[in-house]
ZAMARGU-4260 file (C-alpha; in steps of 0.2 Angstrom, whole numbers, plus 5000, padded with zeros to 4 digits):
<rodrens>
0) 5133/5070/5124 | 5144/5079/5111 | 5136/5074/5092 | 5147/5066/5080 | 5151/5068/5062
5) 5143/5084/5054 | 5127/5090/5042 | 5128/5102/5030 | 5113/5115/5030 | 5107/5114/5012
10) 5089/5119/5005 | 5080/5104/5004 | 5076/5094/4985 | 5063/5083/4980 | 5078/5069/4980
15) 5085/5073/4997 | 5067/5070/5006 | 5065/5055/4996 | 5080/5049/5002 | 5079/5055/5019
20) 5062/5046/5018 | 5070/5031/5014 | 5083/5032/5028 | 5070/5034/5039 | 5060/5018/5035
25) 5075/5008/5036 | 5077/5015/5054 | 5057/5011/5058 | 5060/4993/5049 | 5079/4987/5055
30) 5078/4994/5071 | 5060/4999/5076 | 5068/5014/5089 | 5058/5031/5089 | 5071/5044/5081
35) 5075/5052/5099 | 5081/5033/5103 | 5092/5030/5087 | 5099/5048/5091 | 5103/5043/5108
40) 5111/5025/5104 | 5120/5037/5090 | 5126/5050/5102 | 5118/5062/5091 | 5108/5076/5095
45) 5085/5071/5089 | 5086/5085/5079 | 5098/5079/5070 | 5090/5061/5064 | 5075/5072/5061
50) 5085/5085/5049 | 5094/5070/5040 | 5077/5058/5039 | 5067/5075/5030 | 5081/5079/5018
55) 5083/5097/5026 | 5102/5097/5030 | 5115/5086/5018 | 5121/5070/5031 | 5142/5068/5029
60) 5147/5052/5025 | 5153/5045/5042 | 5136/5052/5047 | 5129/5038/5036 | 5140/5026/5038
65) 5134/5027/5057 | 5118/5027/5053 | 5118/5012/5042 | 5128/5001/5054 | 5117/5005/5067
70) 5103/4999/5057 | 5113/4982/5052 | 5115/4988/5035 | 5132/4980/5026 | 5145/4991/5016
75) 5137/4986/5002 | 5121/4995/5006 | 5130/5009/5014 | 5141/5011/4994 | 5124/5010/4985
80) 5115/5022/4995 | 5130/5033/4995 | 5131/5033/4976 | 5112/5039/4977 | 5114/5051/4989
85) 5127/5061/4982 | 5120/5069/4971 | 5103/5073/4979 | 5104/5091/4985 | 5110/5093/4966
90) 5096/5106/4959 | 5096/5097/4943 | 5095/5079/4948 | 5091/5063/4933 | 5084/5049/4942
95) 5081/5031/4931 | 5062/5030/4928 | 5058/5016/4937 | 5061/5024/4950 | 5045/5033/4956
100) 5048/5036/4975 | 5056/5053/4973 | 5041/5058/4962 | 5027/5050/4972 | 5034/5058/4991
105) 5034/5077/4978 | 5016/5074/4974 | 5010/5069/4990 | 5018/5085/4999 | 5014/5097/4984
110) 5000/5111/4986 | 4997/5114/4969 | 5002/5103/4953 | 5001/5108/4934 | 5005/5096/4921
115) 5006/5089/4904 | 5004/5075/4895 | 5007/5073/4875 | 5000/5055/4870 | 4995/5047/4888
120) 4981/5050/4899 | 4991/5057/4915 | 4995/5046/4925 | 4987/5051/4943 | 4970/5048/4932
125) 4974/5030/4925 | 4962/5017/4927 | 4969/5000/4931 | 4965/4995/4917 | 4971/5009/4904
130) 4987/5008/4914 | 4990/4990/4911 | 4985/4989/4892 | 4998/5003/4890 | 5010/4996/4897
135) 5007/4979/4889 | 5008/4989/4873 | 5028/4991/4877 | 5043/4978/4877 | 5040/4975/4897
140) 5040/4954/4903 | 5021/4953/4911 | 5029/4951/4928 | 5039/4971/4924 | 5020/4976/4918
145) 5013/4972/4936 | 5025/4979/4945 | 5022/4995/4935 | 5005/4994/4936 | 5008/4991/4955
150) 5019/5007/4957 | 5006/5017/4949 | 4993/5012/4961 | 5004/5015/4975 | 5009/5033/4967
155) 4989/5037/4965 | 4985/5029/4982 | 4999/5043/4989 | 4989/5057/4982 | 4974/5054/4989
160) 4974/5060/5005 | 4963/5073/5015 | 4973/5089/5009 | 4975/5084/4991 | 4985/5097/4980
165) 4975/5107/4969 | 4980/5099/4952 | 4976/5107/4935 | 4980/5094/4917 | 4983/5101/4903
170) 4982/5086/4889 | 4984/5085/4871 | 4970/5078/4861 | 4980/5065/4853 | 4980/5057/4872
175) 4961/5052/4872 | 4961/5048/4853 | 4974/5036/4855 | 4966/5018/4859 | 4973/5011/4872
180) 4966/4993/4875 | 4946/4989/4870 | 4931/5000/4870 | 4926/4997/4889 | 4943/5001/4894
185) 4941/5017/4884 | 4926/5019/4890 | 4931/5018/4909 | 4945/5028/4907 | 4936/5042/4899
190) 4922/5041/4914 | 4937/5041/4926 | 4943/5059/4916 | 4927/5066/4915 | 4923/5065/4936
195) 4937/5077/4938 | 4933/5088/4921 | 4934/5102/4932 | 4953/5100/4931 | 4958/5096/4915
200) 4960/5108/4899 | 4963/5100/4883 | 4977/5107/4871 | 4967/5104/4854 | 4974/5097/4838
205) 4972/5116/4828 | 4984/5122/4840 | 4998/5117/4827 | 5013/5106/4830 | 5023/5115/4845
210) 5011/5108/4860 | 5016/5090/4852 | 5035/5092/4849 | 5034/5095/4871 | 5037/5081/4882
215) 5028/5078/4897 | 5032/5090/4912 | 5025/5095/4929 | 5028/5111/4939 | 5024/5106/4959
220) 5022/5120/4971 | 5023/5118/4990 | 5019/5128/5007 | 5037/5129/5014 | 5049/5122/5001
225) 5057/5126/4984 | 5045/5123/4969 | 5048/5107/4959 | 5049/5107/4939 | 5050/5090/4932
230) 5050/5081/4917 | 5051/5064/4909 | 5057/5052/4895 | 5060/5034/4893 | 5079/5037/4897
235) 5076/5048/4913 | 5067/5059/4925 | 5073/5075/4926 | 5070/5084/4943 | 5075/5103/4943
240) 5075/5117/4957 | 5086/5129/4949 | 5077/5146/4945 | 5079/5143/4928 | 5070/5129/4924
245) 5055/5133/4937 | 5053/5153/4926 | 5054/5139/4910 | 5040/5129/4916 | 5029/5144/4921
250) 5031/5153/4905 | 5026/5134/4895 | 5012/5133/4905 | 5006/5151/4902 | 5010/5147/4883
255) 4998/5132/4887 | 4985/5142/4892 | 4981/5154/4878 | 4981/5137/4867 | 4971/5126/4878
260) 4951/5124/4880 | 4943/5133/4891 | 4935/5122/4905 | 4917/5121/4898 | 4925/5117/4880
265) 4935/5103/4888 | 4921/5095/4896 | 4910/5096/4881 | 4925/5088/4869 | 4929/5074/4883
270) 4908/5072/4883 | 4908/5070/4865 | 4921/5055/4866
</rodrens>
């Protein structure tokens, strides 16, 4: 049977897969058809559901507009999902920072991720408890505060899987003399840090003022796909794949490197807290 509408070969970003992802649960939920089913009901040929659902190949819009439909999905959802989707095989994509799907998905595909984190413990290594008394520290209602909390879990939860990526954490020092909540959930929190000391360098105070002056950023490696630079503010998430901004991020981390505690150094100085 002849396939309808087209795709657009396209190297895959961390925002197609995510929204590929999330076509791809609508189709399980709505419908509850294996892929080579909703192809056939579609007329389409499997590989195609499966190139669209993993955010390989860019779906046109009548291609969505079919799939929507056939999942009962409204125009409205099909002009809200369209407004999302256009941009994401964009290699510089800003995504709201609620919006932690994207992220979670890069995380839980990655093979390697190095970060860093200014002022905050990173968040794959947040207690429950650090992570809510920070977020009640901000202008969230509590019922915004749990759902972040929520999020978080679910995010951390991802990551934890059989073939975890190798992850290295570069902190600032600021991050674990910051007081966040009371001494136990200090405490906690540093317990937490310290089981997974062998990953985590600490970027000291007598390196001067140009660690602190950096935001928060990761750089996410993969097997088969594009590498991943990202960073974050309170206005936005930024999600790059352009060659520039993944040579920035290596060349920061490097610069990291030769300021940051050794491994022993960082144990000791978490150790002393």
């Amino acid at each position: 049977m002849p396939t309808r509408g087209t795709t657009t070969a396209i190297t895959s970003t961390a925002r197609s897969r995510a929204l590929g992802d999330e076509l791809r649960r609508m189709r399980e939920k709505f419908t509850r058809l294996t892929g080579q089913a909703f192809a056939e009901q579609l007329g389409w040929d499997p590989s195609k559901v499966s190139t669209i659902e993993k955010g390989k190949a860019r779906a046109s819009e009548i291609d969505l507009v079919q799939y929507l439909m056939t999942c009962g999905r409204d125009s409205d959802c099909f002009e809200a999902f369209r407004a999302r989707y256009r941009h994401a095989f964009d290699p510089y994509v800003l995504i709201p920072p609620a919006d932690l799907r994207t992220l979670t998905l890069a995380e839980a595909q990655a093979t390697k991720i190095t970060s860093y984190d200014v002022l905050t413990v990173p968040a794959r290594m947040q207690t429950p408890g650090y992570a809510r008394a920070l977020q009640q520290s901000g202008r969230g209602s509590p019922d915004e505060i749990e759902e972040e909390v929520t999020r978080l879990k679910e995010r951390q939860e991802a990551a934890r899987r059989s073939n975890s990526p190798e992850c290295l954490f570069y902190v600032h020092e600021f991050a674990f003399r910051l007081k966040v909540g009371d001494e136990r959930i200090m405490r906690e929190q540093y317990g937490r840090v310290l089981a997974a000391a062998h990953g985590v360098r600490i970027v000291p105070v007598s390196a001067g003022p140009g660690p602190v002056r950096s935001s928060p950023r990761m750089l996410l490696s993969f097997e088969k796909l594009a590498p991943l630079a990202y960073g974050e503010s309170d206005l936005g998430n930024v999600f790059a794949h352009d060659g520039g901004s993944i040579a920035d991020s290596r060349e920061f981390f490097k610069w990291l490197d030769g300021l940051a505690l050794d491994e022993r150094r960082s144990r000791r100085f978490l150790e002393t807290l």
